[in-house]
DSSP file (Angstrom, degrees, kcal/mol; ACC not computed):
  #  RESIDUE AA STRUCTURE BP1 BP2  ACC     N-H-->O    O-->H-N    N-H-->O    O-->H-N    TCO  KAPPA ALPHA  PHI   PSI    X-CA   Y-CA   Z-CA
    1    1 A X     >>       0   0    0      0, 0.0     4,-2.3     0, 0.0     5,-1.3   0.000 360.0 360.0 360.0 -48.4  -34.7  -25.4   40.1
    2    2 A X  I  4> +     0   0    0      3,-0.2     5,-0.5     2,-0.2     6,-0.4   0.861 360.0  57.6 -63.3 -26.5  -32.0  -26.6   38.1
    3    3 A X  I  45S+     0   0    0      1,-0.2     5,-0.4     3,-0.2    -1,-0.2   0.890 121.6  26.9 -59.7 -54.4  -34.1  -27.6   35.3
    4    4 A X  I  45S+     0   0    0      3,-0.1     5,-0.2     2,-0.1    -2,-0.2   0.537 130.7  24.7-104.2   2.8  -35.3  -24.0   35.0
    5    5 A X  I  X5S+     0   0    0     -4,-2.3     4,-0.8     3,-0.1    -3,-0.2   0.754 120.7  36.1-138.6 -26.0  -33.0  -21.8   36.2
    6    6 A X  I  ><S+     0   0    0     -5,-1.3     4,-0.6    -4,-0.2    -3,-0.2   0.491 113.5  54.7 -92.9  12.9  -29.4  -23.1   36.2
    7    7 A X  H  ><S+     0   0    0     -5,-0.5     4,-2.5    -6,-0.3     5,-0.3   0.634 109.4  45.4-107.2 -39.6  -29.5  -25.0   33.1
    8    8 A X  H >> S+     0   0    0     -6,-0.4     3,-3.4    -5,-0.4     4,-2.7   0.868 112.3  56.3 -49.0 -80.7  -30.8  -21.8   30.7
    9    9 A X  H >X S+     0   0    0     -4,-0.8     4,-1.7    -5,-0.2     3,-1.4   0.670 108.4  44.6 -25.3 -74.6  -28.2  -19.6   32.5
   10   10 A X  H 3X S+     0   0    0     -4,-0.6     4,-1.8     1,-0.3    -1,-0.2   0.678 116.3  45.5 -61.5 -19.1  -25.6  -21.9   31.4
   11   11 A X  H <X S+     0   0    0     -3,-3.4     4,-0.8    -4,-2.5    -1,-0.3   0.900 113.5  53.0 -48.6 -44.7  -27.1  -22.1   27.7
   12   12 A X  H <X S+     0   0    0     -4,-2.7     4,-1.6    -3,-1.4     5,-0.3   0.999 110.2  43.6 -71.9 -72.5  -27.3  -18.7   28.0
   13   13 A X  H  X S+     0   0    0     -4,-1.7     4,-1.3     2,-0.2    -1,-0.2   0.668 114.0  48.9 -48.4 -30.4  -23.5  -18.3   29.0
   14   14 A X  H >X S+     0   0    0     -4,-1.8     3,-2.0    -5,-0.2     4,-1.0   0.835 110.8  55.0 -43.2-108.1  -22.0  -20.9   26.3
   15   15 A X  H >X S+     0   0    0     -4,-0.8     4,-2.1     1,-0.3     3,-0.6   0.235 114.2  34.5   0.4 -70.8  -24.0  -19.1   23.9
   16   16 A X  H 3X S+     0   0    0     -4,-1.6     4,-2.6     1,-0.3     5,-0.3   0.925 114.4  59.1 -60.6 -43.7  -22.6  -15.7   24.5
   17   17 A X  H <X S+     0   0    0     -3,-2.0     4,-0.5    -4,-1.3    -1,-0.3   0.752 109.2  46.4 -48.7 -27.3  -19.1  -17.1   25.3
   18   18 A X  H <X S+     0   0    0     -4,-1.0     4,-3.5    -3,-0.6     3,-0.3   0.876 105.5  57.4 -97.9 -39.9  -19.2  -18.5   21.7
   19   19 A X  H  X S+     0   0    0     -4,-2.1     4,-2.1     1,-0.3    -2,-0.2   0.818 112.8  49.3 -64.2 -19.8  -20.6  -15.1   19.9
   20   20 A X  H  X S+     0   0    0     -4,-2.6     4,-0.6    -5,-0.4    -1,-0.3   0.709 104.8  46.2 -96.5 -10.0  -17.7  -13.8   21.3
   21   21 A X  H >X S+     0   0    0     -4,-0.5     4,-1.5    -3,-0.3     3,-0.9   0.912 117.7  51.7 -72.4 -58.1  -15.2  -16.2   20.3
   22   22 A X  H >X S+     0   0    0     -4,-3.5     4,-2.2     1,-0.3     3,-1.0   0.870 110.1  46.4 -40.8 -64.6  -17.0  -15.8   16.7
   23   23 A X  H 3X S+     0   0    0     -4,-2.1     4,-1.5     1,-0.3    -1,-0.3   0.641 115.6  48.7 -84.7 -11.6  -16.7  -11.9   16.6
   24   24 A X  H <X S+     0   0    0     -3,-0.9     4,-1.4    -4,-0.6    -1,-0.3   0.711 105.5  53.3 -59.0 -31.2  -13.1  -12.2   17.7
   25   25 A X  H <X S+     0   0    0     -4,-1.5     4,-1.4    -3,-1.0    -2,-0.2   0.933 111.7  45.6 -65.1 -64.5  -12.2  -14.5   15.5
   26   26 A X  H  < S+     0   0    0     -4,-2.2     4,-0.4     1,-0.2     5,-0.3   0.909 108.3  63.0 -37.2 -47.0  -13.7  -12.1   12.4
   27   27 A X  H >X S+     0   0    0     -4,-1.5     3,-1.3     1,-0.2     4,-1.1   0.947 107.0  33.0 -78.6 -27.4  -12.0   -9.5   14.0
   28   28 A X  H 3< S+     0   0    0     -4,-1.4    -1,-0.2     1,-0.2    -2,-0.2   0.837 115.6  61.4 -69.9 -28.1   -8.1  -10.8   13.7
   29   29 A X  T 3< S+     0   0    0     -4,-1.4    -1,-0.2    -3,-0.3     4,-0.2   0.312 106.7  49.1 -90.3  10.8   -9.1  -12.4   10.2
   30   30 A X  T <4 S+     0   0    0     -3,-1.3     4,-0.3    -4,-0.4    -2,-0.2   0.416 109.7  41.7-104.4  -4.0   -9.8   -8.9    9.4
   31   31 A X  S  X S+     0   0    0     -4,-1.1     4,-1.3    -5,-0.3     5,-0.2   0.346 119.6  54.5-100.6  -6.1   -6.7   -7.0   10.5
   32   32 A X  H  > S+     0   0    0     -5,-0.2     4,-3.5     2,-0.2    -3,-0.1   0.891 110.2  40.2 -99.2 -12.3   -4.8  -10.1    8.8
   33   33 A X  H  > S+     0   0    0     -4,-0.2     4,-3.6     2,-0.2    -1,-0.2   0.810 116.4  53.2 -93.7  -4.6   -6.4   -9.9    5.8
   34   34 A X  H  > S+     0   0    0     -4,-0.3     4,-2.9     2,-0.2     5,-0.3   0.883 106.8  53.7 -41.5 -64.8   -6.0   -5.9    6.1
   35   35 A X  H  X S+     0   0    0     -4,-1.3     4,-2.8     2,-0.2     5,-0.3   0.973 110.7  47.4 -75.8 -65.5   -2.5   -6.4    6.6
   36   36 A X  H >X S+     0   0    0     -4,-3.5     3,-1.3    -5,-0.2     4,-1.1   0.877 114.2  46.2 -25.4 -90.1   -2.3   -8.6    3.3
   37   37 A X  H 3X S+     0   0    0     -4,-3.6     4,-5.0     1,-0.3     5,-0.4   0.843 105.0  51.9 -22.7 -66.4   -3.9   -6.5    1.4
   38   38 A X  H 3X S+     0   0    0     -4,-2.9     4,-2.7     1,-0.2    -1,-0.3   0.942 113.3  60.2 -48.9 -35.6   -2.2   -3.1    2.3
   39   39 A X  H <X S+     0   0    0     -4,-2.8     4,-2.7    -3,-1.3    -1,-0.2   0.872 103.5  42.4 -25.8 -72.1    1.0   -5.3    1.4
   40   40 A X  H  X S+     0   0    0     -4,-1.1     4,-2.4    -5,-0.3    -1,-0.2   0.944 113.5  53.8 -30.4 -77.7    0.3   -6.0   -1.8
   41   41 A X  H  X S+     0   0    0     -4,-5.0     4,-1.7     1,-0.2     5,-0.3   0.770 111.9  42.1 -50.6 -35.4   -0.9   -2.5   -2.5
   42   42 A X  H  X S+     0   0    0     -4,-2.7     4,-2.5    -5,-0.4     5,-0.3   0.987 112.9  51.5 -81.2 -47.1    2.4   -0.7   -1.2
   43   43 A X  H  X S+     0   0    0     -4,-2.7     4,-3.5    -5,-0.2    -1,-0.2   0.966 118.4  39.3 -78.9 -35.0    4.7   -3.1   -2.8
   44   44 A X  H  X S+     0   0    0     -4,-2.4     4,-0.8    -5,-0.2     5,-0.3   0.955 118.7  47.8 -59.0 -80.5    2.6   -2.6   -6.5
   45   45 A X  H >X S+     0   0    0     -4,-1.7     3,-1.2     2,-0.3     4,-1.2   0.812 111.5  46.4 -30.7 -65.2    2.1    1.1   -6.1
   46   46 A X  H >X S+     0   0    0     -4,-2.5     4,-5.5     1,-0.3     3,-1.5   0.941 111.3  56.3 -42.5 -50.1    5.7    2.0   -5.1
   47   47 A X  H 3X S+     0   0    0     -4,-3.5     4,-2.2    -5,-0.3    -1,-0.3   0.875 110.0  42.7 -50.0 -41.2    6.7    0.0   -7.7
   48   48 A X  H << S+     0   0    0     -3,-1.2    16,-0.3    -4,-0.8    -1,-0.2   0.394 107.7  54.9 -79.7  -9.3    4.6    2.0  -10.1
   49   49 A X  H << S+     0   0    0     -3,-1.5    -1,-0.3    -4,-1.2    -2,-0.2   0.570 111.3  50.1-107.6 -13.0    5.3    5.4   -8.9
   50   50 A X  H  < S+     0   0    0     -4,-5.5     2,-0.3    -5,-0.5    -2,-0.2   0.930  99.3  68.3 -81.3 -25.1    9.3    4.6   -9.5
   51   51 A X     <  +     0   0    0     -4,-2.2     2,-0.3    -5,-0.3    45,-0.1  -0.631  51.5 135.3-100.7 152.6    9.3    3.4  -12.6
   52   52 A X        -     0   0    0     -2,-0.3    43,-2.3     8,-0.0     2,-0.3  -0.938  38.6-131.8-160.7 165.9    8.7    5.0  -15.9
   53   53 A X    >>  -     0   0    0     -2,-0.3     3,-1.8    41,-0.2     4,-1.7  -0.919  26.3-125.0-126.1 142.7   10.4    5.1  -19.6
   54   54 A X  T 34 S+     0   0    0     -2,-0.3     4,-0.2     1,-0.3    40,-0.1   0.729 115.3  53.0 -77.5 -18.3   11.0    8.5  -21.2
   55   55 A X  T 34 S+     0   0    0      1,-0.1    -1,-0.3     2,-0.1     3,-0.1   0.743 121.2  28.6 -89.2 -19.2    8.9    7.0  -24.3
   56   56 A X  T X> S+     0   0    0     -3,-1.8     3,-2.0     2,-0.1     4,-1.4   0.742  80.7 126.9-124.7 -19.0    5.6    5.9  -22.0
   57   57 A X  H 3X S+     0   0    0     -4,-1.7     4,-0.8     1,-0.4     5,-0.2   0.307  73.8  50.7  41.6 -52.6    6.1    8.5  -19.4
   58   58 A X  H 3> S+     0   0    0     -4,-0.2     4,-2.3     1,-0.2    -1,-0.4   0.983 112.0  41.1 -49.5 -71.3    2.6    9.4  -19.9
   59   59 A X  H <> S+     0   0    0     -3,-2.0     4,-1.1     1,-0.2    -2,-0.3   0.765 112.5  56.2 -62.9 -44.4    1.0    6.2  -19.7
   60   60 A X  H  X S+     0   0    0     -4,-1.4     4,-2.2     2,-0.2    -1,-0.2   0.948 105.2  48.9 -84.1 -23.2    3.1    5.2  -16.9
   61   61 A X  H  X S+     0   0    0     -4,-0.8     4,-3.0     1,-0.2     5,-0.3   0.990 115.6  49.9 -55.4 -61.8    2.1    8.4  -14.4
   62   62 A X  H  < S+     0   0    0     -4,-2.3    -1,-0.2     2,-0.2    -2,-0.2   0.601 103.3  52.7 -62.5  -7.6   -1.3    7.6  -15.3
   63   63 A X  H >X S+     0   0    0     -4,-1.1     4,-1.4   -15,-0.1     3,-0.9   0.818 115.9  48.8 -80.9 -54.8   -1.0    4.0  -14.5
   64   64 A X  H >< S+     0   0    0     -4,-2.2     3,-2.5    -5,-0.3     4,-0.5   0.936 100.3  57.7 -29.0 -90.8    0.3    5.5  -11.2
   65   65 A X  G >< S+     0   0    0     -4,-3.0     3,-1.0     1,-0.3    -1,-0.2   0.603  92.4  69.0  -9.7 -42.6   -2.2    8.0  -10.3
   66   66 A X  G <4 S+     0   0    0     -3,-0.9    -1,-0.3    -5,-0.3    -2,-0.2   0.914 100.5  47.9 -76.1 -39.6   -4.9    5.6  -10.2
   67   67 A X  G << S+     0   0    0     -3,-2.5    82,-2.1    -4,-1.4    -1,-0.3   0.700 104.1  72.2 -74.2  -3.7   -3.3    3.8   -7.0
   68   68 A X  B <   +a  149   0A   0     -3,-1.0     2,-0.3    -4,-0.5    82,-0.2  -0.404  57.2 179.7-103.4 179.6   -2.7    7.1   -4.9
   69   69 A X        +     0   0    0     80,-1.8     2,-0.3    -2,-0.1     3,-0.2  -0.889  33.2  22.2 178.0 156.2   -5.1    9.2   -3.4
   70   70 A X  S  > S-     0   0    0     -2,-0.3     4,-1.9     1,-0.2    81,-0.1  -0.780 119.2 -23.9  90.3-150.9   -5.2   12.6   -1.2
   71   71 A X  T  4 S+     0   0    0     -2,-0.3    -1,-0.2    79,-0.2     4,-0.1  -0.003 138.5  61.5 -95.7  28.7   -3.1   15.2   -0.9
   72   72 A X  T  > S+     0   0    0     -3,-0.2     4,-1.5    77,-0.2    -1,-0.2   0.472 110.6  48.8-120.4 -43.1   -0.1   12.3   -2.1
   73   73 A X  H  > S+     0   0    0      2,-0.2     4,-3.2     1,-0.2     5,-0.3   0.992 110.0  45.3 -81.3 -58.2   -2.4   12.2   -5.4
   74   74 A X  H  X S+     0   0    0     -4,-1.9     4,-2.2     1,-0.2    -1,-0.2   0.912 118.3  43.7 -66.7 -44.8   -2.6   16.1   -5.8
   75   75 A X  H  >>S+     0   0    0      2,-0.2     5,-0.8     1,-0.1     4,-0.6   0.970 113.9  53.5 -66.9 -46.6    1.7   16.5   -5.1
   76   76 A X  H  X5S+     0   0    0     -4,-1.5     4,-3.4     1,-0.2    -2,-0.2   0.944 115.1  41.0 -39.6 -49.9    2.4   13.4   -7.5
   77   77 A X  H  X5S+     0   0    0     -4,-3.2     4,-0.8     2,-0.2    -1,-0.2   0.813 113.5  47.1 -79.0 -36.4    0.4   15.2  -10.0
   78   78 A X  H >X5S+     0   0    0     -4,-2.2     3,-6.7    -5,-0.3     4,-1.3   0.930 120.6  42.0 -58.3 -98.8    1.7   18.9   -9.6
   79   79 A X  H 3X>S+     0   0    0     -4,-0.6     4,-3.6     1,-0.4     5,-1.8   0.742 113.4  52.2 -48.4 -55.5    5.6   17.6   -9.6
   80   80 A X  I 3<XS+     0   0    0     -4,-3.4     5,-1.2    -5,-0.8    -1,-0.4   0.765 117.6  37.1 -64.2 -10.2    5.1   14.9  -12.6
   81   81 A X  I <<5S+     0   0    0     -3,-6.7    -1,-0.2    -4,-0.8    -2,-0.2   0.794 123.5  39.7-111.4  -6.2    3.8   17.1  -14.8
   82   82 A X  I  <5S+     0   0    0     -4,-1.3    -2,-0.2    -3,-0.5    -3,-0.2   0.578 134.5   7.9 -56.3 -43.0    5.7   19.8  -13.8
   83   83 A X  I  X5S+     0   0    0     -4,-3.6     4,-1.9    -5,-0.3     5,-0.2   0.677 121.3  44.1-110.3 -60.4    9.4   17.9  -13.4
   84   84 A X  I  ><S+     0   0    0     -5,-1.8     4,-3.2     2,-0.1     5,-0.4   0.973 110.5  42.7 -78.5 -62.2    9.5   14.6  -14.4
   85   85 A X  H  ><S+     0   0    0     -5,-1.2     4,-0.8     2,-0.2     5,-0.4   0.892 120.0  48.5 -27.8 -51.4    7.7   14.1  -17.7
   86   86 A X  H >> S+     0   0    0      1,-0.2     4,-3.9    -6,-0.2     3,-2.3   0.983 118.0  41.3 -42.7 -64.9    9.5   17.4  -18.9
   87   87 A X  H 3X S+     0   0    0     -4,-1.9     4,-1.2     1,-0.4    -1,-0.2   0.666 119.0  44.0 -75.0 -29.3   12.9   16.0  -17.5
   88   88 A X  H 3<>S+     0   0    0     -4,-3.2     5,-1.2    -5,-0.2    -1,-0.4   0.709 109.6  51.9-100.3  -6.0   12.6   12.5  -18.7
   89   89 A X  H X<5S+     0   0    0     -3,-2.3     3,-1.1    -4,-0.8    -2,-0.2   0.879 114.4  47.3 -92.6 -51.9   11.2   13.2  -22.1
   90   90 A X  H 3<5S+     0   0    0     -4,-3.9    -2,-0.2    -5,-0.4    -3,-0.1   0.875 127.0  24.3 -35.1 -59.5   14.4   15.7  -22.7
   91   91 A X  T 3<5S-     0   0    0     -4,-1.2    34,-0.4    -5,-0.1    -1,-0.2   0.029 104.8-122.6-104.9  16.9   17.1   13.4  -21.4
   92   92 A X  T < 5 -     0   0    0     -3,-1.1    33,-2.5     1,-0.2     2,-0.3   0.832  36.6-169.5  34.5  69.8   15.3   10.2  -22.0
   93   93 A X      < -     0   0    0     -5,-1.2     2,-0.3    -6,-0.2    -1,-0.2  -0.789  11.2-160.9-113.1 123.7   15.6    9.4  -18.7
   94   94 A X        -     0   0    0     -2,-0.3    29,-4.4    29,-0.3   -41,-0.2  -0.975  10.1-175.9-136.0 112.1   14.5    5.2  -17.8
   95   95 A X        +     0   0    0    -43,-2.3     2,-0.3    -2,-0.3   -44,-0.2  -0.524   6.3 178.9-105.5 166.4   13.5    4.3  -13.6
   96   96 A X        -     0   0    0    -46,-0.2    25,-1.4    -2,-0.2     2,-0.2  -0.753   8.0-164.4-163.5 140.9   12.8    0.7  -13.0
   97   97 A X        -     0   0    0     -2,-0.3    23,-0.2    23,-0.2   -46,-0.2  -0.536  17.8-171.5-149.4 109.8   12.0   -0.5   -9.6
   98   98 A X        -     0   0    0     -2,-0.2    21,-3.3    20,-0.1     2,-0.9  -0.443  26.1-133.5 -97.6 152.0   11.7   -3.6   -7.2
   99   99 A X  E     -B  118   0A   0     19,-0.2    19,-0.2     1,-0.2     3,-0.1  -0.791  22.5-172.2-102.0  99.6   10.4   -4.0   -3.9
  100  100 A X  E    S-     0   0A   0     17,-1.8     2,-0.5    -2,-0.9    -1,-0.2   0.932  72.4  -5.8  -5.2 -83.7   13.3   -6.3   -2.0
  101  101 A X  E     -B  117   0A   0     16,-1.4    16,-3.1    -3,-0.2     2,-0.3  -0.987  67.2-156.7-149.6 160.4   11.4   -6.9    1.1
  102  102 A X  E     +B  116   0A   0     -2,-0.5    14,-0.2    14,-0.2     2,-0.2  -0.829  14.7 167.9-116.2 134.3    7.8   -5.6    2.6
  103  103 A X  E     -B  115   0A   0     12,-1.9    12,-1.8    -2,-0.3    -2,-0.0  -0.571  30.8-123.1-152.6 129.6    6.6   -5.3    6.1
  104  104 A X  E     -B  114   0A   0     10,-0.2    10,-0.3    -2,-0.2     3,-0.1  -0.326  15.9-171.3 -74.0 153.4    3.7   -3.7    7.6
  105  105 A X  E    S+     0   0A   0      8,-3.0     2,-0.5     1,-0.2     9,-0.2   0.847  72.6   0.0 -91.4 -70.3    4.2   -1.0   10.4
  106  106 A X  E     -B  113   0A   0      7,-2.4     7,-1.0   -71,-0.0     2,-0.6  -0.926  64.9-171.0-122.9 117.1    0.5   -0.4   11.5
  107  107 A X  E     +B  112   0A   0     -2,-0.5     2,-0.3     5,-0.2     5,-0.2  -0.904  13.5 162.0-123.5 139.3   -2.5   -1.8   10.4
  108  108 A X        -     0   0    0      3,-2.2     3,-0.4    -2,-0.6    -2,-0.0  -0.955  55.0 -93.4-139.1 175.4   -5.9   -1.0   11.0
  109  109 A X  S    S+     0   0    0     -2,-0.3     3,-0.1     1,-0.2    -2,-0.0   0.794 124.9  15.4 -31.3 -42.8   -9.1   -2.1    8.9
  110  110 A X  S    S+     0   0    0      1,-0.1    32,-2.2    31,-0.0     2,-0.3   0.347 123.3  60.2-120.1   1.3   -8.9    1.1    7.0
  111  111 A X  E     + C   0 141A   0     -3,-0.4    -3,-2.2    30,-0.2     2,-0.3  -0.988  57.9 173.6-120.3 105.5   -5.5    2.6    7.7
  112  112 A X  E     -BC 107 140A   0     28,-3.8    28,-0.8    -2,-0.3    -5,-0.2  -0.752  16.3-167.0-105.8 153.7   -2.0    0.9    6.8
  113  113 A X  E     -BC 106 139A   0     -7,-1.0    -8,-3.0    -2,-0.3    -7,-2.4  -0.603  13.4-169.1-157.4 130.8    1.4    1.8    7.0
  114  114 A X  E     -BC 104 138A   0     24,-2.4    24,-2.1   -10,-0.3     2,-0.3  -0.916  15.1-148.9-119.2 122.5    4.0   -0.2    5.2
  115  115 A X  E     +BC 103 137A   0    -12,-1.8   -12,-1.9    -2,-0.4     2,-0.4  -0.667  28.5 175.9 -91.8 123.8    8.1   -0.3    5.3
  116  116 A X  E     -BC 102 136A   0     20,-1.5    20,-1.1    -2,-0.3     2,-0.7  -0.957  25.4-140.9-146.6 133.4    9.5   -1.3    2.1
  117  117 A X  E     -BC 101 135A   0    -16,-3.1   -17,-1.8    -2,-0.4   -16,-1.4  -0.753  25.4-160.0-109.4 112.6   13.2   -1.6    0.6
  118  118 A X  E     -BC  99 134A   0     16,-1.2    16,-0.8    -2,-0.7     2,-0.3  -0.589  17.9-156.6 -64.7 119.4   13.4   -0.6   -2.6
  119  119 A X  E     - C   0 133A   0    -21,-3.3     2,-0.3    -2,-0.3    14,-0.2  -0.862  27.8-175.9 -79.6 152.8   16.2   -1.4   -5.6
  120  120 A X  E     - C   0 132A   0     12,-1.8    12,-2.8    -2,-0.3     2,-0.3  -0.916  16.6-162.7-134.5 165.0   16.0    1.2   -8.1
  121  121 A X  E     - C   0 131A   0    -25,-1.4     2,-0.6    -2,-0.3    10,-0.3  -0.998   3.4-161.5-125.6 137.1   17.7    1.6  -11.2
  122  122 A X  E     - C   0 130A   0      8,-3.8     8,-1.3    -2,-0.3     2,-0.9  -0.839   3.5-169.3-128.4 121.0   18.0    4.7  -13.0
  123  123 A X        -     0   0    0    -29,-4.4     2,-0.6    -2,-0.6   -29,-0.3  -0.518   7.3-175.7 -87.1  51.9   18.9    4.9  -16.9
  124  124 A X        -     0   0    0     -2,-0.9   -31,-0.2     4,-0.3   -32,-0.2  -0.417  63.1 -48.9 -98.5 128.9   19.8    8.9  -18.5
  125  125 A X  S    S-     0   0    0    -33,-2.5     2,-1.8    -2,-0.6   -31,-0.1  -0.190 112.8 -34.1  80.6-177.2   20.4    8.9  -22.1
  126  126 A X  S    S+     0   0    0      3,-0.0    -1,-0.2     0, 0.0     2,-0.2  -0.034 105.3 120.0 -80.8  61.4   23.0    6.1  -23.3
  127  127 A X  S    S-     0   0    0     -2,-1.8     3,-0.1    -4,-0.2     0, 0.0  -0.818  80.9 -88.5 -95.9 153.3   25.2    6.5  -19.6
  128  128 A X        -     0   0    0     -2,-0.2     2,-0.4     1,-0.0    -4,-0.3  -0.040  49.1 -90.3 -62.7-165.6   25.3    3.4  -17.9
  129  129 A X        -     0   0    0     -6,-0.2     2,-0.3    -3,-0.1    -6,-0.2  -0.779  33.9-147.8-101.4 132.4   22.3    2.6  -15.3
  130  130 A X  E     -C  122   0A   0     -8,-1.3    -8,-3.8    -2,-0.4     2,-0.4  -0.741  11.2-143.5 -97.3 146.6   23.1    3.7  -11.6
  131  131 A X  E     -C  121   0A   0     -2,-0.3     2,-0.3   -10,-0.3   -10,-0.3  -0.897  21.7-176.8-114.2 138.4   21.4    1.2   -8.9
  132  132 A X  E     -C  120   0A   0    -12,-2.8   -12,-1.8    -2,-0.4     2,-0.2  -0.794  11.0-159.4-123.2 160.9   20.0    3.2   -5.6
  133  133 A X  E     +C  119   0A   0     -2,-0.3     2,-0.3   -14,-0.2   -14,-0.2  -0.789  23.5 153.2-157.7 141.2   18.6    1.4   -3.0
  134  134 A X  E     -C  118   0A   0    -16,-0.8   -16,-1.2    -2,-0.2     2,-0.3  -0.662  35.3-124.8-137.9 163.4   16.0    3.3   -0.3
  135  135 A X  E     -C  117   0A   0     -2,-0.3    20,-4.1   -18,-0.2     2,-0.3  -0.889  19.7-163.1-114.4 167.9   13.3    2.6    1.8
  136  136 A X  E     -CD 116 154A   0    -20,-1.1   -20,-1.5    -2,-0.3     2,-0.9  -0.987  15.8-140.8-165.7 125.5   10.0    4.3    1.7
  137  137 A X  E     -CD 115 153A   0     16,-3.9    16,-2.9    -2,-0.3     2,-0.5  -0.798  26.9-156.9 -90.9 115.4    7.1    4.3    4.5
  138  138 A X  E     -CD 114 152A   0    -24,-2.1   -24,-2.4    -2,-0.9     2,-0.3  -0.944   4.0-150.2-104.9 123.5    3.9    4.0    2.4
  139  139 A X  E     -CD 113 151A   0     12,-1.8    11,-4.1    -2,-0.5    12,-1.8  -0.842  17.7-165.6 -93.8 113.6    0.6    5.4    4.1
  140  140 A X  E     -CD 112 149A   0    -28,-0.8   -28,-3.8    -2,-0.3     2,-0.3  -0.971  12.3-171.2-145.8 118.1   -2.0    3.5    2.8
  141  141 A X  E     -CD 111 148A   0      7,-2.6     7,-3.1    -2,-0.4     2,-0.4  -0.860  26.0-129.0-119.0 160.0   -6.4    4.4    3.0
  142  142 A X  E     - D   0 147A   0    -32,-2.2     2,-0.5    -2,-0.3     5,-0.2  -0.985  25.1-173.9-113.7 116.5   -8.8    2.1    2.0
  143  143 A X  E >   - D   0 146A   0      3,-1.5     2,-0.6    -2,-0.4     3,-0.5  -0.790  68.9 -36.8-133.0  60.9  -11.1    3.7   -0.2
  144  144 A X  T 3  S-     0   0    0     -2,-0.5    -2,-0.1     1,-0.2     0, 0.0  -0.961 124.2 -35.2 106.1-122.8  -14.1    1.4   -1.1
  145  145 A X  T 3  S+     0   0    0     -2,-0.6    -1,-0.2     2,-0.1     2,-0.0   0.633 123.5  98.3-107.2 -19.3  -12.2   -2.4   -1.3
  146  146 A X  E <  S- D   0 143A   0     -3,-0.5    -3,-1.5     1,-0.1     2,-0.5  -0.299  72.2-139.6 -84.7 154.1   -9.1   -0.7   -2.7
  147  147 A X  E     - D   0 142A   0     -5,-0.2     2,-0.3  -110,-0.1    -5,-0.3  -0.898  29.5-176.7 -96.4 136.0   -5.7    0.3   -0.7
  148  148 A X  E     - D   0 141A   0     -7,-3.1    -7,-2.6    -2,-0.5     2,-0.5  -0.867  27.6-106.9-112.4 160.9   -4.9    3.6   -2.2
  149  149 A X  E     +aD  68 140A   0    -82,-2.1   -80,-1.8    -2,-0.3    -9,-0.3  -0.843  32.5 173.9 -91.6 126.3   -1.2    5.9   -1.0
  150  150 A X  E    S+     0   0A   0    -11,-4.1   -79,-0.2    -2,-0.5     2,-0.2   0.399  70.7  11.8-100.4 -21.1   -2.2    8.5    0.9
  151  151 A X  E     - D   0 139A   0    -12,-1.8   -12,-1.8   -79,-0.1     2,-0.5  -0.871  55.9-166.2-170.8 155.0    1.4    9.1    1.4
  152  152 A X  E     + D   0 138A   0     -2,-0.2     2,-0.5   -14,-0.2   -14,-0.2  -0.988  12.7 176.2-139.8 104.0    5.0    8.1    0.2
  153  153 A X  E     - D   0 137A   0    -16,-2.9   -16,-3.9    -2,-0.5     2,-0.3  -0.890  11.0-155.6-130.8 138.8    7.9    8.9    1.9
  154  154 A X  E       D   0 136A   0     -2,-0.5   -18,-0.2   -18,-0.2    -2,-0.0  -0.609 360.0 360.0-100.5 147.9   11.4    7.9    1.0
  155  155 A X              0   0    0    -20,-4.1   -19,-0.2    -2,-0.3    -1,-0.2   0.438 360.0 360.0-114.6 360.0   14.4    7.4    2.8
């Protein structure tokens, strides 16, 4: 009796007891590397939708673009080509911006949201440079292997 019936069971229960260790294991090394990721992506993006030069203005929106996505993509695009390009080409207006410190809010495989403190500096014309400094909750979808902004808001 033991041979054939309590020594299987207890194969049997290691066994499962271990597929379940295994698929737990995946699953925390996939919200941490989720949680990387989305990092990365907010602190790059932000940077790239604050800064611009009145001379590349173009080039730098469109560098931009490429990291957003939704209805985040469709306002970026309405307002910069409507507001900013105009306004920065005119008054030669120069953003530059670093992200201070990072930390994610929520993460889920395919879903982020990340708190990030901002410096900005903002250049018009020859005045000197004014320094801001903000935070901004970035909303963040994963859209194939890439994190894209699905939404930006600054405080």
């Amino acid at each position: 009796m033991l041979v054939y019936g309590l020594l299987p069971g207890f194969a049997l229960l290691l066994a499962m007891s271990a597929g379940l260790l295994k698929w737990k294991d995946s699953s925390i090394r996939g919200i941490d590397d989720a949680r990387s990721q989305s990092v990365t992506a907010a602190t790059d993006s932000t940077v790239s939708v604050l800064t611009f030069r009145f001379d590349t203005v173009d080039h730098d929106v469109a560098v931009a673009r490429e990291k957003l996505t939704g209805e985040f993509l469709d306002t970026y695009t309405t307002r910069t080509q409507q507001e900013l390009i105009p306004n920065a080409k005119q008054r030669h207006v120069a953003a530059s911006a670093h992200v201070a410190a990072a930390a994610p809010e929520a993460v889920t495989p395919n879903k982020a949201t990340v708190l990030l403190f901002v410096d900005q500096s903002v250049k018009i014309g020859d005045a000197a440079p004014e320094a801001t400094e903000s935070s901004v909750r970035v909303t963040l979808d994963k859209v194939g292997e890439r994190w894209l902004v699905s939404d930006f808001d600054q405080y």
